[in-house]
C-alpha positions as CSV (number, residue, x, y, z in Angstrom):
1,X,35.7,-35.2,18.7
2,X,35.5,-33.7,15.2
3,X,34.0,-30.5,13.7
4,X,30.9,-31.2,12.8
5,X,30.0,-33.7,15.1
6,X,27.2,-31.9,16.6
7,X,23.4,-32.8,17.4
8,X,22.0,-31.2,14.8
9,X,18.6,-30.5,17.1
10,X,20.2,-29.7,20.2
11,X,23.4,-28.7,19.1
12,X,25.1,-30.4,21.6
13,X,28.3,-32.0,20.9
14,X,28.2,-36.0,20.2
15,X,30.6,-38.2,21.8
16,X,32.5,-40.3,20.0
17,X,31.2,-43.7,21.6
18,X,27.5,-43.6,21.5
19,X,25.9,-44.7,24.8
20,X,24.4,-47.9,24.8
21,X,20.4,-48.5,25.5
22,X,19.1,-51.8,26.5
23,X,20.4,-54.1,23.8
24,X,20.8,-52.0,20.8
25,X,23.9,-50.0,20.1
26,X,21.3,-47.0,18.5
27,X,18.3,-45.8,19.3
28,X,15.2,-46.3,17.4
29,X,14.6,-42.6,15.3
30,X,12.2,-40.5,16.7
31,X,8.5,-40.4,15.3
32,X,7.8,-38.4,12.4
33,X,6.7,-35.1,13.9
34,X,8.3,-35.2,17.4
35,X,11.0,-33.4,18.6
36,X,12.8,-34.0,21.9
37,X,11.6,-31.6,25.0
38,X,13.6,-28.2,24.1
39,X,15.0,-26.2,26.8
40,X,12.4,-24.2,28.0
41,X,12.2,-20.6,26.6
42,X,13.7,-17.4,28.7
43,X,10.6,-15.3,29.2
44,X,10.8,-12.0,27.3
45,X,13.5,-12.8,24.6
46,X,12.6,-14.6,21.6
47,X,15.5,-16.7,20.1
48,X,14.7,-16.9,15.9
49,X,13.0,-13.6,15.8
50,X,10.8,-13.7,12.1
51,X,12.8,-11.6,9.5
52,X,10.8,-8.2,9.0
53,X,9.7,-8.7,4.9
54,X,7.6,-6.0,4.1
55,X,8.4,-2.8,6.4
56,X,6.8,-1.9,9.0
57,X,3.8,-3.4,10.9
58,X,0.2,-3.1,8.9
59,X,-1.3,-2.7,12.3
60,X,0.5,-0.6,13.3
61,X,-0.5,3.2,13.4
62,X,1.2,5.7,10.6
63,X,4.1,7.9,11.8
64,X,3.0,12.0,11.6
65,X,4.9,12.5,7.8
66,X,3.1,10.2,6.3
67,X,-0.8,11.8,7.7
68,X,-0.6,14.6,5.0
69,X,-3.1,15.4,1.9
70,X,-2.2,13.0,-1.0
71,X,-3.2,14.4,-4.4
72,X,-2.2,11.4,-6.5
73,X,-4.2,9.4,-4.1
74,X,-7.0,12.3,-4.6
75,X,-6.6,12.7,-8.7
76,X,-5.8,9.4,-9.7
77,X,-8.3,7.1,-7.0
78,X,-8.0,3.8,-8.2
79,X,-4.7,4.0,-10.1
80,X,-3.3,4.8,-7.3
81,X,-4.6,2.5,-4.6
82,X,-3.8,-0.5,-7.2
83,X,-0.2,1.2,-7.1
84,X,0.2,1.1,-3.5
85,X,-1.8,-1.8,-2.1
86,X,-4.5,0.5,-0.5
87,X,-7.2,-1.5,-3.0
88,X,-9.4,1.0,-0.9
89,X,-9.2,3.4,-3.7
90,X,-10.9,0.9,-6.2
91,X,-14.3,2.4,-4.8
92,X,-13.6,5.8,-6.7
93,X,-15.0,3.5,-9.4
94,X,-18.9,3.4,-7.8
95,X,-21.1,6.3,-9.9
96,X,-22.0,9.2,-7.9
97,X,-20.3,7.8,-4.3
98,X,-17.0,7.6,-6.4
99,X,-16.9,11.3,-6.0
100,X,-17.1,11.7,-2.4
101,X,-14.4,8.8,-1.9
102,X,-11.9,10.8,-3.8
103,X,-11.6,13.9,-0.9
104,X,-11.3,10.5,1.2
105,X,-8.6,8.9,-0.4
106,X,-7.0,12.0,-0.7
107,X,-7.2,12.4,3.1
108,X,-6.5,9.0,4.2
109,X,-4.1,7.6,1.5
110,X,-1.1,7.7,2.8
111,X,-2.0,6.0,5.6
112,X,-3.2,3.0,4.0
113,X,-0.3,2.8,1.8
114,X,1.8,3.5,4.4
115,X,0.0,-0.3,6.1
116,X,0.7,-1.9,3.0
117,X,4.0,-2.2,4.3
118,X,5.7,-2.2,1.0
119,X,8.3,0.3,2.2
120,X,11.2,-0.1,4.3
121,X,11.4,3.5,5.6
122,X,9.1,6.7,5.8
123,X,12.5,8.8,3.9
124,X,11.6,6.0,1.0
125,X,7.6,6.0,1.2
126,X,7.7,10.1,1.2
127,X,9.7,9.6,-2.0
128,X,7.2,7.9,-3.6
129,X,4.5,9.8,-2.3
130,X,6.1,12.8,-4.0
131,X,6.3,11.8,-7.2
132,X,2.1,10.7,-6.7
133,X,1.4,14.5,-5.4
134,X,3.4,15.8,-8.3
135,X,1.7,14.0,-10.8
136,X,-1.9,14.5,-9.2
137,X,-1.5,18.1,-8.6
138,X,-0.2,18.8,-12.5
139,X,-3.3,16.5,-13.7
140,X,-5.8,18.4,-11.4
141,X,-4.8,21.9,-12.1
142,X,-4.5,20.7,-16.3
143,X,-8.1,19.3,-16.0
144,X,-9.1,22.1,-14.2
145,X,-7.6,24.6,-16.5
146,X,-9.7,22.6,-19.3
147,X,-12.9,22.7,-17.6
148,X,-12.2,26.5,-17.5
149,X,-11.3,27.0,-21.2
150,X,-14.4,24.7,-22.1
151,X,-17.1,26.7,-20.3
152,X,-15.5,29.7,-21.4
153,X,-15.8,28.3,-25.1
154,X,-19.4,27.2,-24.5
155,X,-20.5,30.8,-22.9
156,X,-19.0,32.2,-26.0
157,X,-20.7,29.8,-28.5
158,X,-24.1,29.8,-26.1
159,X,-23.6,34.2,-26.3
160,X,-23.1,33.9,-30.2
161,X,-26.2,31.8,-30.5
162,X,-28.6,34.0,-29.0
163,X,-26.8,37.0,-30.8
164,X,-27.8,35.6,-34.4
165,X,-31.1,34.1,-32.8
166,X,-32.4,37.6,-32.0
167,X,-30.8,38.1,-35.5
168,X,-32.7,36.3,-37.0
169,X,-36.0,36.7,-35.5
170,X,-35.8,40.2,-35.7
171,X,-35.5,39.8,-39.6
172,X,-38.2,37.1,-39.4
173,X,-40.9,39.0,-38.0
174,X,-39.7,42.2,-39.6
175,X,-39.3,44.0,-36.1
């Protein structure tokens, strides 16, 4: 018997003298689509296991790391969400509901990126995540900081204006 002469569907080994059947040396190939009866399967075990692609199982429920606050997911809504597969964070986009959704997404968004399933590991999601917070929590406290500074410059220019407008209704009406 040589090396490779194997059955390449059963992967038994072929003798060297094919059996006869009836009058033909070979028999006929099987039909497109059939197989011959495989051995049946040992209950429990499953012998050409799918390869695990995207990380871990979508349906599965998120391991306790990962359920924290997520200010990039919070900050950033949509941006983010398109970033990480959770397209959930698209609906930041809706007028007035938008606004609610983002305390949402910060709550829940690391859990649906985490069922994306575009991570291997929680050690390399967390990573990722990081650099999200980081970003979302410097762009909320510099947006923040700016709101400040503007109502501050408007109470100053809105103090001003009433200053000169008693100014100058004083000198109007001579009082």
């Amino acid at each position: 018997m040589s090396e490779n002469n194997f059955d390449p569907i059963t992967g038994a080994p072929i003798e060297s003298t094919p059996p006869l059947y009836g009058s033909t040396p070979n028999p006929a190939p099987p039909l497109y689509g059939s197989t011959p009866n495989p051995a049946p399967p040992l209950y429990g075990a499953n012998p050409n296991p799918a390869p695990l692609q995207y990380g871990p199982n979508p349906y599965a429920e998120a391991p306790p790391e990962v359920r924290k606050w997520n200010w990039g997911a919070f900050y950033f809504g949509w941006v983010w969400g398109v970033g990480n597969k959770a397209y959930l964070g698209l609906l930041t986009l809706i007028p007035c509901f938008g606004f609610i959704w983002m305390f949402v997404c910060g709550a829940l968004g690391n859990q649906w990126a985490w069922k994306s399933g575009e991570f291997k590991d929680v050690e390399q999601f967390m990573a990722v995540q990081r650099t999200w917070n980081r970003a979302g929590l410097i762009a909320f406290f510099v947006s923040l900081a700016v709101g400040i500074l503007v109502a501050i410059l408007w109470g100053v220019i809105f103090a001003a204006a009433v200053n000169n407008l008693s100014y100058y209704t004083d000198s109007y009406y001579g009082w």
